[in-house]
N, C-alpha and C positions, 0 to 999 in steps of 0.2 A: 504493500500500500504506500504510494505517494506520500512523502513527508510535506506538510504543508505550514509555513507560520502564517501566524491569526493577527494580521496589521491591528496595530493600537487605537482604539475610538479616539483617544484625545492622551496628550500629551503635553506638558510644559519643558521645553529644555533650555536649562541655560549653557548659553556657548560661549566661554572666553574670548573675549577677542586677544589675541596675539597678533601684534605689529611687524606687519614688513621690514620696517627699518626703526632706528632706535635715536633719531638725530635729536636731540636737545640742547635748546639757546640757554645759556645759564650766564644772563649776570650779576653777581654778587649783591644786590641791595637790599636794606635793612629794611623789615616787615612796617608799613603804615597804613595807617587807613583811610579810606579814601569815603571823603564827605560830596555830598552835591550844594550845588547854590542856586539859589532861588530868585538872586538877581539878576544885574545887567552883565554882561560882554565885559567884566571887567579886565585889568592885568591879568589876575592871577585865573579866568574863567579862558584868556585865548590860550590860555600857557597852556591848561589843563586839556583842554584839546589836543595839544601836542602830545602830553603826557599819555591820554588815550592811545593816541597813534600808535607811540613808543612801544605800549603794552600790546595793543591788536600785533603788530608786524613780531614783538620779542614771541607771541603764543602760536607763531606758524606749523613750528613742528608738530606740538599739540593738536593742531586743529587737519593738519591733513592725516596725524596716526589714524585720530576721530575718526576721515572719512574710508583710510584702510581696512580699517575695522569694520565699515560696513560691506567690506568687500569679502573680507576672511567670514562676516555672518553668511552674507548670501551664499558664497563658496559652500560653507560646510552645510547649508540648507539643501544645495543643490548632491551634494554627497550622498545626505540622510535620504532623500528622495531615490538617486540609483541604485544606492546596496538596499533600503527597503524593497525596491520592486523587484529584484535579483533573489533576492532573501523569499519573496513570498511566493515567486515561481514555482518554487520547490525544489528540489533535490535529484528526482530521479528522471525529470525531463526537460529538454530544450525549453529554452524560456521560448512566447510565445511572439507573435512580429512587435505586439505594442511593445513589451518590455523590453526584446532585445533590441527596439528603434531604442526608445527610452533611455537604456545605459550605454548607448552608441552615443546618439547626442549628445548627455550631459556630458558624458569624456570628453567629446570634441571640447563642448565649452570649455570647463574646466581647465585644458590642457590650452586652453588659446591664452586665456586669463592668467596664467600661470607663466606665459612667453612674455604678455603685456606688461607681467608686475617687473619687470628686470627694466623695460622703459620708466613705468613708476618711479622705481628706486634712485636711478640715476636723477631724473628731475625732482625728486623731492629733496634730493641730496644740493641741488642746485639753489631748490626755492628755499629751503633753510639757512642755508649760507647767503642769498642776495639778502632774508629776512631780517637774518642776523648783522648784517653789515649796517643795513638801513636804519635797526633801530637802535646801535649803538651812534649813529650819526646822531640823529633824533634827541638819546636821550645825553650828549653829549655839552651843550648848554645846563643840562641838569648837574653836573657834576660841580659845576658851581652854585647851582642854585642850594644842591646839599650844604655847601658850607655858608649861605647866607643863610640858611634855615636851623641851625643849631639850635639843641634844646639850651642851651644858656649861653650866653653873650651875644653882644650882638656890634657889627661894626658902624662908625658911621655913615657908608656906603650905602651898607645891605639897609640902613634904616629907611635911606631916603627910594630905596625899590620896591617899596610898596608890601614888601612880603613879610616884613617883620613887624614894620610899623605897629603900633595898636598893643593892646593887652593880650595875655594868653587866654587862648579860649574860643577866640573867631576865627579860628583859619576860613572857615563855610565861604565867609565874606571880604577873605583877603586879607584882615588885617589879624597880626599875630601868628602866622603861619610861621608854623616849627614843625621837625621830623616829627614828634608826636600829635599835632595836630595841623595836619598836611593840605586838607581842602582839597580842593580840585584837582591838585599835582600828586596828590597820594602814589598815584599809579607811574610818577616818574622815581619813584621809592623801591618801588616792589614791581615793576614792569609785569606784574597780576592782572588778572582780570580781563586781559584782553578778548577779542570776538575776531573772528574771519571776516565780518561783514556779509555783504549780501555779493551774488556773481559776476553782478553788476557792478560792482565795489568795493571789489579788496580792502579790508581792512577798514571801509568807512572811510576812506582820502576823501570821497566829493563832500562828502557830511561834515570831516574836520577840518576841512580845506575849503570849505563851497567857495567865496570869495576873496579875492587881495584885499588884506585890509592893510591899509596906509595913512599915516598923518595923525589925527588926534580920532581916525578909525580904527588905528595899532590895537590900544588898549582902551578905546571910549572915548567919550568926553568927561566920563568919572574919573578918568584915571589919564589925563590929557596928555603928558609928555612935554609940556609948557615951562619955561623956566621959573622957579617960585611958587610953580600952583603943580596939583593933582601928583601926581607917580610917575617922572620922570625915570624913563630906563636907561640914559645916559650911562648912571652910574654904573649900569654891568658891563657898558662897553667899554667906559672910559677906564674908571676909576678899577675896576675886577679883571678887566681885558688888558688895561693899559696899551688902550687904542689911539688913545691923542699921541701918548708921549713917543710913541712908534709912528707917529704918522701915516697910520693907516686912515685910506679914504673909506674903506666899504670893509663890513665883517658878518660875513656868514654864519650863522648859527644851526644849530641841529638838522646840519647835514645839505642846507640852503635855504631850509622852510624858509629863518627867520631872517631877515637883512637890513643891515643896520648901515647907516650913513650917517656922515658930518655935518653940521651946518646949524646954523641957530642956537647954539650953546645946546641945553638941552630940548632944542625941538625938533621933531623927529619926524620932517615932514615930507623926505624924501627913505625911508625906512619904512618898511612892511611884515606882514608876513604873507608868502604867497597864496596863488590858487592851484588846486587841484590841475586844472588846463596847461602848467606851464611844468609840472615835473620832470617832464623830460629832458627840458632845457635848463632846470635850476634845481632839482633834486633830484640826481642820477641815481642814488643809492634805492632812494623810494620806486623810483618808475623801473627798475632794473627789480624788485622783488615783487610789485605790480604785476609785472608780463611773467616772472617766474611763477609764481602763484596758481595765475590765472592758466597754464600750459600745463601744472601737475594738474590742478583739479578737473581741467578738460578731458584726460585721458583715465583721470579714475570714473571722470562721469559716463565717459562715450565709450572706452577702450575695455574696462571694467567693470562697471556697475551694469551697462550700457549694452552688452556683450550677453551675461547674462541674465538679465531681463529678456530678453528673445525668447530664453526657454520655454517663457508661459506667453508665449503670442499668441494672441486669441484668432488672431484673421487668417484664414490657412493662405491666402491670396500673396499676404504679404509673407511667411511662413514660409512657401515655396521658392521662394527667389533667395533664401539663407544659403551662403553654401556649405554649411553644417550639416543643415536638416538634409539639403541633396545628399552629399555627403554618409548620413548615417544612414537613410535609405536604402543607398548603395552597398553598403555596410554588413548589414543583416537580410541582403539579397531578394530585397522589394523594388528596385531601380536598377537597373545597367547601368555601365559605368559610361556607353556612347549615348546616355539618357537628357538631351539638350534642357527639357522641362518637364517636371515632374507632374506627370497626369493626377488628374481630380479622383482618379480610383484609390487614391491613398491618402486623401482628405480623411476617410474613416477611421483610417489608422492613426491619423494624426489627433483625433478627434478623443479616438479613446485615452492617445497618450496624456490631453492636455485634462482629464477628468480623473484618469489613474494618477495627476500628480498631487490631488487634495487628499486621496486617501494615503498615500505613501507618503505625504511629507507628516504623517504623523507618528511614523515609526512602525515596531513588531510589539505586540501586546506583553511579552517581559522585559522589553526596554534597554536590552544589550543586544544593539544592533551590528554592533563590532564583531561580536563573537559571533552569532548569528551569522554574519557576513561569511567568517573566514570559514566557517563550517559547510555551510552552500558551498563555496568555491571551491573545498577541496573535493565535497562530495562530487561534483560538476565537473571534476580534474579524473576523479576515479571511474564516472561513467563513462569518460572519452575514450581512456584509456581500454577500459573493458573491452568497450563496439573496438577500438584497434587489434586489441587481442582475439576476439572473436570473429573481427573477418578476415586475419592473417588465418585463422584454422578453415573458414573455407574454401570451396573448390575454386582452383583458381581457373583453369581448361574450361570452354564453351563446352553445355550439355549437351550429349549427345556425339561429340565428337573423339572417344577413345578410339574408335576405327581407325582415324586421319595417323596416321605415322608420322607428320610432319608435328600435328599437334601435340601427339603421344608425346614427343620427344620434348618438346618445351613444356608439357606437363610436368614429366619426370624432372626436367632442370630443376624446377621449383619445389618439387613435391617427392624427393627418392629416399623418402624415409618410410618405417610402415603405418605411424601413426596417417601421415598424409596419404598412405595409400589407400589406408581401410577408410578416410575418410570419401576417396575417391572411387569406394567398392571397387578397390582391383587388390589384384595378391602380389602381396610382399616376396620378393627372391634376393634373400641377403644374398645369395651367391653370385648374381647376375654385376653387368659389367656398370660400373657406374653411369648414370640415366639409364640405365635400362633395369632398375630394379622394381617398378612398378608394373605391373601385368593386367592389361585388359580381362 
């Protein structure tokens, strides 16, 4: 009697995701926390946008593992589905056309997706490294803003930057911003928290970038840049930078976002921070992790996710033009191989595959599909085996033809033993001359 497993009604599994690659941006910054504000575009609110940045682009790696992981789930979904269908065929006979299309195809996929993750690897190894370049750019203005923000002392510079000014306890609003109470720049602390953004927008650049702001639209008209009035930022280029005493005309900040110029004592009316629109001409480091990004996540979408999604394609129309599906039809010997387009007589087959795969992705009803697995396989190894051994013991000679001498004689080549001869009802003559020991 046919061994048969009993697929599972229902099943919950959880699957590890294990990562392709292991790339991680790590830099050293001391844990703060990051507050929101509720006002205007001040100093310390356009800084905090950069600070965002900084963190979206440091959490790259993070966020494409994310999306490999949804490729390692699909992957091992698509698994659970072909050794269930393999598993419930049975044991003592050929699976049937759906199933052996079934684990023909998902191989195929499987084995495509498995070529693609080596393109993967490579560009994610790229988009980490532009990520990580970008956002030590970014968060490299920060590294002073660290030492104007100390939890005690404070210089006369760092006072007149808007960042310390004030009592402990505001950062939210700008004023008394310390590593312990960080406001808006939190996140230039702990480059934490960052987001991928949306497809359309790596990392949020158009969102934390929308507009140039320039002149006393730098940092507000709260926070003017005016000599004697509001939060003049002079003092990080001049005074922290030591930009006058160098004579420098123009000075780039966090990687070119921010750009600072001379003129007007402290007014800053030829100084910006850029837009989004011009990164490629003014922050190479950003626009170079932008197009990296945006070329790994394409081919986990299209190449990978993209790939295996086909599997369960509902429209046989489109289904037939895969050259998978041609492919595994050809496979399990429902298509020829000189077969230009796969006729509608095998839409049925298809049909059942795409209905066999709700029941099979739930598993075998004791839930050790693995062993299940290899136990099918061997038994499946052992029947093959047998049918070889079995038609090696029969008659190998066309019936009817012991008469033929010419025959006789190539029977005997193969068969001048006496088991093969009594199989060929003739008599055994150990004594006869070799091939001729078989007797009509």
């Amino acid at each position: 009697m046919q061994h048969m497993q009993t697929l599972k009604p229902q099943v919950t599994t959880a699957i590890a995701i294990q990562t392709v690659l292991a790339v991680l941006i790590v830099i050293p910054i001391e844990n703060a926390v990051a507050e929101t504000d509720g006002k205007g575009a001040l100093h310390h609110t356009n800084l905090g946008k950069l600070c965002d940045l900084a963190a979206n682009l440091a959490n790259t790696a993070d966020q494409i593992k994310a999306k490999l992981g949804e490729v390692r789930t699909a992957v091992n979904k698509e698994k659970k589905i072909k050794q269930t269908a393999f598993v419930a065929a049975g044991n003592f006979k050929p699976p049937n056309a759906t199933v052996a299309f079934a684990t023909s195809l998902i191989g195929l996929k499987v084995d495509k997706v498995a070529g693609n993750l080596l393109t993967a690897a490579d560009q994610t190894a790229a988009a980490a490294l532009n990520a990580g370049l970008a956002a030590g750019a970014v968060q490299e203005i920060f590294s002073v803003l660290e030492q104007l923000t100390k939890d005690t002392g404070a210089s006369s510079s760092a006072e007149s930057v808007c960042l310390i000014k004030g009592g402990p306890g505001d950062g939210a609003n700008g004023n008394g911003i310390k590593k312990s109470d960080p406001g808006n720049i939190g996140k230039c602390f702990t480059l934490a928290g960052g987001d991928a953004g949306e497809a359309s927008d790596p990392f949020s650049v158009k969102d934390k970038l929308s507009a140039k702001l320039t002149g006393d639209g730098l940092f507000t008209s709260a926070a003017a840049g005016r000599a004697g009035a509001g939060c003049p930022v002079t003092n990080i280029d001049t005074n922290s930078f030591g930009k006058n005493g160098a004579a420098i005309t123009t000075l780039n900040l966090a990687g070119g976002i921010i750009r600072l110029a001379t003129g007007g004592s402290n007014d800053h009316q030829s100084s910006g921070i850029i837009s989004h629109t011009t990164t490629a001409t003014e922050a190479a480091h950003l626009y170079d992790a932008i197009g990296a990004y945006q070329t790994v996540i394409q081919t986990i979408q299209t190449s990978l996710l993209g790939e295996i999604s086909k599997l369960a394609e509902a429209d046989w129309k489109t289904a037939k033009t895969d050259t998978d599906v041609k492919t595994a039809f050809i496979a399990t010997g429902l298509a020829t191989p000189d077969t230009e387009e796969l006729p509608d007589t095998l839409e049925a087959t298809y049909k059942d595959y795409l209905a066999g795969r709700g029941r099979w992705s739930q598993g075998i009803e004791d839930g050790d599909l693995q062993n299940a697995y290899t136990k099918t396989v061997y038994a499946q190894q052992k029947r093959q085996k047998d049918l070889l051994q079995l038609a090696a013991k029969q008659e190998k000679c066309p019936t009817g033809t012991t008469g033929d001498d010419t025959k006789k004689k190539e029977c005997n080549k193969h068969h001048d033993n006496q088991t093969n001869c009594e199989t060929l009802q003739c008599t055994y003559d150990e004594n006869a001359a070799d091939g001729k020991k078989c007797k009509p």
